[in-house]
C-alpha distance (Angstrom), angle and dihedral (degrees) to the residues before:
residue distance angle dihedral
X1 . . .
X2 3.87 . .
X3 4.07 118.2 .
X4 4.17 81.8 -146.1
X5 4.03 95.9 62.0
X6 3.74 98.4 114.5
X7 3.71 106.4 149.1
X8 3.31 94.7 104.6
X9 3.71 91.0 74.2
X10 4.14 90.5 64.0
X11 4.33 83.0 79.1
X12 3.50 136.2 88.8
X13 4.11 112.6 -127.4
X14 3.97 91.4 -101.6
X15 4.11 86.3 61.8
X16 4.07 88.3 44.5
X17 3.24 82.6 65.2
X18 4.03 104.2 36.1
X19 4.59 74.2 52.9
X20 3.67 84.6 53.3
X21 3.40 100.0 43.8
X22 4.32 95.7 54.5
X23 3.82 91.8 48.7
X24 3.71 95.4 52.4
X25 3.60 93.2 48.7
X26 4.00 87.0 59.1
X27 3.74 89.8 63.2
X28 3.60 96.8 -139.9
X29 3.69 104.6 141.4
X30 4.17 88.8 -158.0
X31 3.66 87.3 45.5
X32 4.09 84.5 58.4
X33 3.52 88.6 38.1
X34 4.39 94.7 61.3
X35 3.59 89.5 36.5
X36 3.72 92.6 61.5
X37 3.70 90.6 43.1
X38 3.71 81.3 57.9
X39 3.74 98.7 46.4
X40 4.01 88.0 43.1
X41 3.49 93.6 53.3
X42 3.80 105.9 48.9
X43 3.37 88.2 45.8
X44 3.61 89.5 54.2
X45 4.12 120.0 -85.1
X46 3.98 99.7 -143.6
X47 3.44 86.1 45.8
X48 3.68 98.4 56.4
X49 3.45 90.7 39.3
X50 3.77 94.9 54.9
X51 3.84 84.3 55.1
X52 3.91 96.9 54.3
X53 3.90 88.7 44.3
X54 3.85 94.6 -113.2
X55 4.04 126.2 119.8
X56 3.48 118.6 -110.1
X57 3.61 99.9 -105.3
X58 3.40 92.1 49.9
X59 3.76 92.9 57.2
X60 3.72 98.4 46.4
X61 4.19 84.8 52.1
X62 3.73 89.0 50.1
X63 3.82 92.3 50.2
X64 3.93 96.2 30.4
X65 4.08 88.4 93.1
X66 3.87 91.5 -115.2
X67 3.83 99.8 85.6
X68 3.98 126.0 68.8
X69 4.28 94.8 -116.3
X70 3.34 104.8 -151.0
X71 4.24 121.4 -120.9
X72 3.88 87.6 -116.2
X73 3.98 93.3 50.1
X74 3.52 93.8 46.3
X75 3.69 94.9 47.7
X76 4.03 87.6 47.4
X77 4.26 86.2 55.7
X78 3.40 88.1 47.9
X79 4.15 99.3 64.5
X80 4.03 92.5 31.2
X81 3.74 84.8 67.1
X82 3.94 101.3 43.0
X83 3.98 99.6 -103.5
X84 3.67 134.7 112.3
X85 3.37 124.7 -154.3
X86 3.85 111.3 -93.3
X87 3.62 145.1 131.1
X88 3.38 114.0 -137.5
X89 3.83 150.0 140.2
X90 3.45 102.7 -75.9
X91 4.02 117.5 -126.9
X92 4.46 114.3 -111.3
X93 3.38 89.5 -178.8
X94 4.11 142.7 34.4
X95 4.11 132.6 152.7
X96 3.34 89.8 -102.2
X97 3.93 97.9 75.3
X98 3.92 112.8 118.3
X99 3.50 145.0 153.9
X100 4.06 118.2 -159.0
X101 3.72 106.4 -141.9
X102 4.32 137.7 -24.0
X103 4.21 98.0 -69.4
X104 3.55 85.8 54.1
X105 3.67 93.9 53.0
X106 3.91 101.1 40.7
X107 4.58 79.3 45.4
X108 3.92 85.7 61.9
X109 4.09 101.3 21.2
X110 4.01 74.8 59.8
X111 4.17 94.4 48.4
X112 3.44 87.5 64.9
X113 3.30 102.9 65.5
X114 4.10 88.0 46.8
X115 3.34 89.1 53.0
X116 3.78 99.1 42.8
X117 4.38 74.6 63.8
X118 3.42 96.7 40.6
X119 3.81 97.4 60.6
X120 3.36 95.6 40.5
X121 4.35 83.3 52.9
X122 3.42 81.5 54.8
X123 3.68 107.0 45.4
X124 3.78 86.6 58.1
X125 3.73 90.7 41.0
X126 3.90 84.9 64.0
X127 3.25 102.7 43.1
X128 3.71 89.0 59.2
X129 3.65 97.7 46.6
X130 3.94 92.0 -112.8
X131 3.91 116.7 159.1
X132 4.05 80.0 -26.9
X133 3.44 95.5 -173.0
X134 3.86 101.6 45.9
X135 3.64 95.0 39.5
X136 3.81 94.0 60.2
X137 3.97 88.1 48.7
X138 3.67 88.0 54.8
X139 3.76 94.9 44.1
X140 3.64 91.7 42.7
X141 3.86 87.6 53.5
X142 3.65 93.8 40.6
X143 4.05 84.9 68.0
X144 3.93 101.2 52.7
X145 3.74 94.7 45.4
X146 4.33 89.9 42.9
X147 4.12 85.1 47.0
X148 4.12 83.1 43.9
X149 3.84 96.6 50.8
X150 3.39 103.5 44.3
X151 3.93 92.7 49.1
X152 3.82 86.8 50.9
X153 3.78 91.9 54.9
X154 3.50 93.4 42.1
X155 3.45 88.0 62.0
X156 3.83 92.9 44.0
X157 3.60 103.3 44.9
X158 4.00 100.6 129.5
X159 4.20 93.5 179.1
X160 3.57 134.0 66.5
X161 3.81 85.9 -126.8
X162 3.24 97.6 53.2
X163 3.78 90.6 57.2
X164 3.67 95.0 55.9
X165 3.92 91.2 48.1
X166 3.78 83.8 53.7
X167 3.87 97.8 52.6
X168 3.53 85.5 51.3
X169 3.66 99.2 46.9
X170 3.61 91.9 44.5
X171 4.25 92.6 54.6
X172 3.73 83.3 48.8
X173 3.64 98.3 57.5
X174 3.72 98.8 42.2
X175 3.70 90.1 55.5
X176 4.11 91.3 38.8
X177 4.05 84.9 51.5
X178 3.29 90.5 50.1
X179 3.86 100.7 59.9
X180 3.88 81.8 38.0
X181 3.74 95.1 65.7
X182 3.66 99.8 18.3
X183 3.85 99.7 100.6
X184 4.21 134.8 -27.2
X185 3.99 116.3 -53.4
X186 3.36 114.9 -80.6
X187 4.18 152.5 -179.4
X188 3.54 84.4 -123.7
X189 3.67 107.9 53.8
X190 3.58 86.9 24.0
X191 4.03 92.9 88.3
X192 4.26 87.6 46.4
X193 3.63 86.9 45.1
X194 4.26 94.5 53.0
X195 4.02 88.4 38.4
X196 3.56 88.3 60.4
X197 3.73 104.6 42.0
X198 3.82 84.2 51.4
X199 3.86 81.4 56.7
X200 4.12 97.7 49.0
X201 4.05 92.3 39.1
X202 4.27 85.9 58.4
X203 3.85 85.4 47.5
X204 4.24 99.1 51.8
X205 4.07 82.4 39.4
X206 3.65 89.6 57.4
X207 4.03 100.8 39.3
X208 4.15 80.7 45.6
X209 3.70 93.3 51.9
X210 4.03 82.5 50.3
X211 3.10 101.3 59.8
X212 3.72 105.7 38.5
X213 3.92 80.5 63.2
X214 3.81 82.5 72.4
X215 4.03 97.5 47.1
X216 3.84 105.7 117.8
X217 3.75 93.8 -153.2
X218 4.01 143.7 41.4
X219 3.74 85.1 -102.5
X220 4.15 94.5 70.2
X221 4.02 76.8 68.8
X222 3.49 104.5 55.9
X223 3.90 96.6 47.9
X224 4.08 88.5 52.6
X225 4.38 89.2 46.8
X226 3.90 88.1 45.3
X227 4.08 92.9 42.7
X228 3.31 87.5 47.3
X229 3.56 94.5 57.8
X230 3.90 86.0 60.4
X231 3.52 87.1 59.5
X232 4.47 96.3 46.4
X233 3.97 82.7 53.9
X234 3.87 100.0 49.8
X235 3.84 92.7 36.4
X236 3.74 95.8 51.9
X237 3.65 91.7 49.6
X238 3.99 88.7 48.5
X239 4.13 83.4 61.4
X240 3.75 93.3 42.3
X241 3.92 88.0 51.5
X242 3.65 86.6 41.9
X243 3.79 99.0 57.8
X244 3.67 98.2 40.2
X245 4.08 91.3 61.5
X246 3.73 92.1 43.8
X247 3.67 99.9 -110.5
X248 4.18 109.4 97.6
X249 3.44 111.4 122.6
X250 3.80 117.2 -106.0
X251 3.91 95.8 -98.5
X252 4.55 88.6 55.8
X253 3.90 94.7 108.3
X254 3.66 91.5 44.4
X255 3.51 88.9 46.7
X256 3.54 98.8 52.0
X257 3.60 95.2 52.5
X258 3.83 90.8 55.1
X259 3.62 82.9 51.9
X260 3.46 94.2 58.3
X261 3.46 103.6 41.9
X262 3.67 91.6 46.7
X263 3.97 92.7 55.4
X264 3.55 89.3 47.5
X265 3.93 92.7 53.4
X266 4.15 91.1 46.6
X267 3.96 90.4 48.8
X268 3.83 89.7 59.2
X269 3.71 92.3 39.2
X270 4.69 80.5 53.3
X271 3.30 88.7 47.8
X272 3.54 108.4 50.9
X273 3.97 93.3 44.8
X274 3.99 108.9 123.0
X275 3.38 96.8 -144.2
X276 3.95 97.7 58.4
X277 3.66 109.1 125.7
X278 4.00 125.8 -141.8
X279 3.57 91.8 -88.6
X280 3.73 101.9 50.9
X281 3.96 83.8 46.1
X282 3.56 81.9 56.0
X283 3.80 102.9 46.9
X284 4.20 85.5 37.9
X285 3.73 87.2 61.4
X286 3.90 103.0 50.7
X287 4.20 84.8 45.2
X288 3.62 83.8 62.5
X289 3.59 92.9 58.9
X290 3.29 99.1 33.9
X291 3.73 87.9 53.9
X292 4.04 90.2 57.9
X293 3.76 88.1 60.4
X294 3.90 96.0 47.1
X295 3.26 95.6 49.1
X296 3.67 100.5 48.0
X297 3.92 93.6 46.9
X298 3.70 83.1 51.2
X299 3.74 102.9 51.7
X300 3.81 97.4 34.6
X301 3.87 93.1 51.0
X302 3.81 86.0 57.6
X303 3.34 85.6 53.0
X304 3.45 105.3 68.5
X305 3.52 126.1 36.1
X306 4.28 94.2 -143.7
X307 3.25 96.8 47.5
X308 3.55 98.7 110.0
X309 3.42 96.1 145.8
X310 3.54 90.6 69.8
X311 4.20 95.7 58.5
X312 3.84 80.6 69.3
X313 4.19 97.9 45.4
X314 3.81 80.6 51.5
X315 3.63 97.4 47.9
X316 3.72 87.2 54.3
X317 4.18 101.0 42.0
X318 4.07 77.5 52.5
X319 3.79 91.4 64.2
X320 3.57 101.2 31.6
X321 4.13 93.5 51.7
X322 4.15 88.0 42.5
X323 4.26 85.1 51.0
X324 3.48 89.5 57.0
X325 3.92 106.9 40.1
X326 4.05 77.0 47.5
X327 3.78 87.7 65.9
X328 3.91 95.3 43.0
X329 3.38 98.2 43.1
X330 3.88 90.6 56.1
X331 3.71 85.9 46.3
X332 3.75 93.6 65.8
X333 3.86 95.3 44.0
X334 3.32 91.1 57.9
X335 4.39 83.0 59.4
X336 3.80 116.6 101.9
């Protein structure tokens, strides 16, 4: 259970609950264990905890996947953050979905195509029993906020070509969810299942590139470079996955290395902008150094075939380098 996982925070309460709803319906109690440690914690952990009549640290132990919670605790967590305990199919869409203005909407056209990586990372994560338990609380996220996004922009859409991208995008994802959900990760599918993220990730690139055309400033720019990056980190850990169970297509290596030289390109492109502020200075500077780690779990894992140990490192650096190009791509849609 890692004290960085943060994600959680990017959704609205209806999709906390949509995120609830998936992992309870695996029946994994740990699984329902993390995902309230999730839930707890964006919603603030002392809080909750001063609600259930427990101290802090004792609540992040009980939800930190090392204790035995008991029923009655977990119950009491439950109702201090809004939920109930059910199992059910989780809303995609409500009335409620909106996006404010254009640099929101290329911020979360642009999500979509890291997340059409990022479950694909973690359907091979899964299948190889890699960080099991925090992989299928990313994945299972990684389908409410996908479901959220693309009902938002739906809504949004304000050219005919967007619409038609959408329609697309939307058949695409129903059929990609599908396979996703249809049975347990596996070599087989596996190849189907990269084919068709490849597929989804050309259609959010192209609705992106759509709407950035519509961006009345230089700003519109940075938030589709910076959400792009999102996408770079999730994809190249997709191939990384990919090649270490022996079902990347034949171009992954090549792929990778376009992937890395194109993130490194982008970064300088961030950094240089004259309009960054102090806090996406700040947030540019610890993706540098979280990029360093990334990059060499990534490449020395692929370097040797035993070093299993490393699939996990790079699971992690995946999630910890998307948590904080999360935070600076928000940073620069919130530019005018």
């Amino acid at each position: 259970m890692s004290k960085e996982w943060s994600s959680v925070r990017q959704v609205r309460n209806e999709d906390i609950a949509a995120y609830f709803d998936i992992c309870v319906s695996e029946g994994d109690p740990a699984l329902i264990v993390a995902a309230l440690g999730d839930i707890a914690r964006a919603h603030g952990i002392a809080k909750v905890a001063r609600d259930i009549g427990l101290s802090k640290e004792t609540l992040s132990s009980i939800l930190s996947g090392n204790g035995n919670p008991k029923f009655a605790t977990i119950v009491k967590v439950i109702k201090a953050v809004g939920l109930s305990l059910h199992a059910g199919n989780p809303r995609s869409r409500d009335e409620s979905a909106h996006i404010g203005n254009i640099n929101d909407a290329i911020n979360k056209s642009g999500r979509l195509s890291m997340l059409s990586q990022r479950l694909a990372k973690c359907y091979l994560q899964i299948g190889q029993s890699i960080d099991a338990t925090r992989s299928k609380r990313a994945f299972n996220l990684s389908l409410v906020l996908f479901d959220r996004h693309l009902a938002e922009l739906g809504a949004f859409a304000p050219i005919r070509d967007n619409e038609a991208i959408l329609v697309d995008l939307e058949m695409a994802w129903i059929d990609y969810k599908d396979l996703l959900l249809g049975k347990a990760p596996n070599k087989k599918d596996a190849k189907t299942m990269l084919t068709m993220s490849e597929d989804l990730f050309a259609m959010a690139e192209e609705l992106t590139g759509q709407l950035l055309g519509h961006s009345p400033t230089d700003a519109g720019k940075y938030v589709h470079i910076a959400g792009r990056q999102r996408a770079l980190s999730q994809r190249m850990a997709k191939f990384y996955e990919a090649m270490r169970w022996g079902v990347a297509p034949a171009d992954a290596v090549a792929e990778l290395l376009a992937g890395r030289k194109a993130f490194v390109d982008s970064l300088t492109t961030l950094v240089l902008y004259p309009n960054n502020t102090p806090a996406i200075r700040n947030e540019l500077a610890l993706i540098e150094r979280q990029w360093d780690l990334f990059v060499d779990a990534l490449f020395d894992g692929l370097g040797s075939a035993a070093a299993t140990h490393l699939d996990s490192k790079v699971a992690s650096a995946s999630e910890s380098m998307l948590e904080k190009l999360e935070i600076a791509t928000d940073l620069y849609a919130r530019l005018q």
